[in-house]
N, C-alpha and C positions, 0 to 999 in steps of 0.2 A: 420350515421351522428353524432347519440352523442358520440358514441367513437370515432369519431376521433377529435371531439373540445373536449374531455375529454385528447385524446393523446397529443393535440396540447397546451392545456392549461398547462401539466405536463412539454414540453418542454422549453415554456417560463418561469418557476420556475426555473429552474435547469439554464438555462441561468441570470436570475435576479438572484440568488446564487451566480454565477461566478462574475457578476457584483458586489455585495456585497462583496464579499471576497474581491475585486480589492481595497477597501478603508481601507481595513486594514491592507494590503500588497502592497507594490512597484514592479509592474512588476511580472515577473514568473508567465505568463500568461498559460504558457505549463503546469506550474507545475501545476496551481490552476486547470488547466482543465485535468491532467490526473489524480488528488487526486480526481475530483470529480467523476471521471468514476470509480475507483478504489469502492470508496463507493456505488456508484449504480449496481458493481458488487460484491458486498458483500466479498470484499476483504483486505486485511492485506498491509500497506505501508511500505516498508523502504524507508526512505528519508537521504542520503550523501551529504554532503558540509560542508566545513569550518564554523567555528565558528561565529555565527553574519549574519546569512544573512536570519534570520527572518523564521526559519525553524517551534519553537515553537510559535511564533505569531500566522504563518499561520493555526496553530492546532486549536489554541486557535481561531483564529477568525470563520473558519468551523465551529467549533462548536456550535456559536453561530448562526452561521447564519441558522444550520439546528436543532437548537434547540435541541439539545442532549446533554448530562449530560457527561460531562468533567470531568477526572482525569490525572495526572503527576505523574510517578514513575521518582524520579532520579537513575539511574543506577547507582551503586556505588561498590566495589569491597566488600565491607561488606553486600550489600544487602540481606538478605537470602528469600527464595523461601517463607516464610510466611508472609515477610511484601509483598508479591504482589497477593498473594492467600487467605489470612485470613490463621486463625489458632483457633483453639478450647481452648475455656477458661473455670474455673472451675467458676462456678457460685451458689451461694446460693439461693434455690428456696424452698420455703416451712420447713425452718430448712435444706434441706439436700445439697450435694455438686451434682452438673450436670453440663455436659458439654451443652457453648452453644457457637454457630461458632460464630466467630468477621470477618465480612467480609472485602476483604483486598479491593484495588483502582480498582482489576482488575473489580470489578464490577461497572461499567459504560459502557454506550454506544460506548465511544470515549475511548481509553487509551493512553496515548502518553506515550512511556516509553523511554526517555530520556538518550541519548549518550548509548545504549543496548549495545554495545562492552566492557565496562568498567565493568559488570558484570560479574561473576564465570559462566562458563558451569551450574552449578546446579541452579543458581538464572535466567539463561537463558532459561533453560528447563520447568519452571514452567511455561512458558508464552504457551508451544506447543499445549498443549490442548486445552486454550480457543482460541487460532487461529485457530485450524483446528473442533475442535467438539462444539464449544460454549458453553464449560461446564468448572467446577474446580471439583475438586476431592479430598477431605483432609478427612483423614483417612477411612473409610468405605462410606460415603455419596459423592455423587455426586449432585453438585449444577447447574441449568441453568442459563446463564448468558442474560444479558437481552437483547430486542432488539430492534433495530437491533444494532450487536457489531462490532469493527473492533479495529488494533493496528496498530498505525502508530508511530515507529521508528525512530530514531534520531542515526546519528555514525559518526563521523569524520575521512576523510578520510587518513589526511597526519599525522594523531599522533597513534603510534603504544607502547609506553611505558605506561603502566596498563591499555592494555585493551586485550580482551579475544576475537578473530576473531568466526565469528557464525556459528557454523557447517552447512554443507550441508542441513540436515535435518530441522534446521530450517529456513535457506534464503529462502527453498522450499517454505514454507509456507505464504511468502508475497507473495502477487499477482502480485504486481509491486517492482521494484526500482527504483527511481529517485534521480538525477542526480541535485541536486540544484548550478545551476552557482552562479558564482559573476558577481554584477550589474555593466553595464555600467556608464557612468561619471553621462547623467542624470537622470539613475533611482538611483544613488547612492545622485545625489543633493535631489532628491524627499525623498528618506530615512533619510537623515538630515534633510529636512523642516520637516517632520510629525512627528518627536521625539524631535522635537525643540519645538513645537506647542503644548501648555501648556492644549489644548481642543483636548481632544481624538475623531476621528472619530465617528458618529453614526454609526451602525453594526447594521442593522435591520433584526429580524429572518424571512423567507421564507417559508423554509420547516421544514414539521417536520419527528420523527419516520415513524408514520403511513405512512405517504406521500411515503416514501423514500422506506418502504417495498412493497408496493403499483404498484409504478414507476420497483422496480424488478422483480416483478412477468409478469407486460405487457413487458419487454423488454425480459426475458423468453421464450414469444409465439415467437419472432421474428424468423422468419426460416434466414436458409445461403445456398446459392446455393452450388451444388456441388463442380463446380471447384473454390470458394474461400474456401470451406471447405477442400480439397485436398489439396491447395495451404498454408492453416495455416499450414497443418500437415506436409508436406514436410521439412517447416521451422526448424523443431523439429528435424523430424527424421535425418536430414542432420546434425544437429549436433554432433552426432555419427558416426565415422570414421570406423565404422564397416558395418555400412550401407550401401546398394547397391543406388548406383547414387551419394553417399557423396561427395562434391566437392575437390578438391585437399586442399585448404585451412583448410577445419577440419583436413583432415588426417595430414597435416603437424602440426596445431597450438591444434586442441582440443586436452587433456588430457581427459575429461568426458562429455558429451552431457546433453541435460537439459529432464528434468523429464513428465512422462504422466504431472503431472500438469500443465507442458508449455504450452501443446496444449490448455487443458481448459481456461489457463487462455486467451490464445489469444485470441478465439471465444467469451469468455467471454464479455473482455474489447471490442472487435471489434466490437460486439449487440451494446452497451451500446455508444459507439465513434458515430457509426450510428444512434441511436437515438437522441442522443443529438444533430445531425446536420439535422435533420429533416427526417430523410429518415424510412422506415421497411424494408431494404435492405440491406445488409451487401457488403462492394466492397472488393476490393484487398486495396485501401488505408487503407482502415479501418483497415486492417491488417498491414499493415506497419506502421501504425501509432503508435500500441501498441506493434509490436515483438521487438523493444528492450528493452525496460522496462519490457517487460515479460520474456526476455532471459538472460539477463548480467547479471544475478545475479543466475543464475542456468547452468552455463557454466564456465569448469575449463580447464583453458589455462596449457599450458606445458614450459618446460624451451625454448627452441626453440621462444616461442611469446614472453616474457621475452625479449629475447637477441636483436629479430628484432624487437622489439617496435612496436608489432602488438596488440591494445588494443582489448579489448572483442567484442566493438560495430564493429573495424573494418570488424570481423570476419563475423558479423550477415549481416553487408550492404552486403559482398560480396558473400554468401548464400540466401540472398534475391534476390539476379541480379539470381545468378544459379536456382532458384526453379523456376522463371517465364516461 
């Protein structure tokens, strides 16, 4: 009985969270509740949409509301891998010269690293490590990064002159991508009133670190029956047109299928979907609810989908009907 008012208490947090964030942002309610699933599954965000539609706000207000220690990289074509990793400086200690590390922004809880496309491959790669191992690594020493850490992304979608597209390798490494629309007329009036409005919302903190590693470890225990465990994996494997049962639609449109990390992250975010809606049960929604933000970003389309203006999502809804 106390763990489950202990379960039920950590759910009403993470919803009074979602509430909270709501005051600091207009609408993108989808968004603010798959960025928070994304964190309670200890995973890395890319967030796409045009310029203006309150992408770093939204960083900036999570942050507060879960009490974590906020930094901003702007991605910039000059960037180099040291101003976002630290770098070893020569320091005077006792008369003599010694190196001592300058740690750089990546250390913080939250990192937003801002418009990331507009960086060089090499200031891009410095970020892989602490996404996928929670560590940096400058010259022989390996540092831990604190916790709990994540990197949430910023790239715009329609401007492609100076900026550097992100290898496979590291799209992999976000757990989700989201898809930031543009607001309707009245969430678009509501965005004029609140930046007209010379008194900034109160932003009150919720949760915290602790809480937050806490909250991951019990959604952890949560079991998945088999056939929605099947039914994640299907989703994956079927995107490889090499595969037996692959539907006609991969073999025509996919070029590359998406990575063992697709599957994890689905089961992942699908625990974490389920808990936050009350349940220790994992369904088949729960999976649909996260396969495409765990898929369209580790799936590479061919000239063919190009031509027929068949988008990535299209592909996923129509292998989601085929797996069932």
């Amino acid at each position: 009985m106390e763990m489950k008012n202990e379960i039920n208490s950590m759910i009403e947090k993470i919803h009074r969270c979602e509430e909270e964030i709501g005051k600091g942002i207009i609408g993108q309610k989808d968004i603010v509740r798959q960025v928070m699933i994304a964190i309670l599954s200890d995973g890395n965000i890319l967030l796409e949409g045009v310029p203006g539609l309150g992408k770093t706000q939204l960083v900036k207000t999570i942050s507060k509301v879960l009490q974590m220690d906020f930094k901003r990289i702007q991605f910039t074509p000059d960037l180099m891998p040291s101003d976002v990793t630290g770098t070893n400086l020569i320091v005077k200690k006792d008369g003599q010269n010694t190196f001592e590390f300058q740690r750089g922004p990546i250390f913080a809880n939250m990192v937003l690293a801002d418009e990331i496309n507009r960086a060089t491959p090499k200031t891009q790669a410095a970020l892989l490590e602490a996404m996928q191992e929670k560590t940096v690594t400058v010259g022989q020493e390996t540092y831990s990064l604190p916790k709990p850490f994540m990197v949430l992304a910023t790239q715009n979608p329609i401007e492609n002159e100076g900026t550097y597209p992100l290898p496979e390798a590291q799209l992999d490494r976000f757990l989700l991508k989201l898809k930031v629309e543009f607001p309707n007329i009245d969430e678009l009036k509501d965005i004029v009133n609140l930046t007209l409005n010379p008194k900034e919302p109160e932003i009150n903190p919720i949760l915290n670190g602790d809480e937050i590693l806490t909250i991951r470890e019990q959604i952890k225990l949560m079991p998945v029956a088999e056939p929605v465990m099947d039914y994640a994996l299907k989703l994956v494997v079927y995107t490889h047109k090499d595969a037996q049962g692959a539907p006609e639609i991969t073999k025509k449109y996919i070029d590359t299928g998406a990575s063992p990390r697709a599957a994890q992250a689905i089961i992942k975010t699908a625990k974490v979907r389920a808990f936050m809606e009350g349940r220790y049960n994992v369904s088949f929604e729960d999976v649909n609810y996260v396969a495409i933000p765990a898929l369209r970003h580790r799936i590479i389309t061919n000239f063919d989908a190009l031509s027929d203006m068949v988008s990535v999502e299209d592909i996923i809804q129509k292998i989601m009907l085929e797996s069932k």
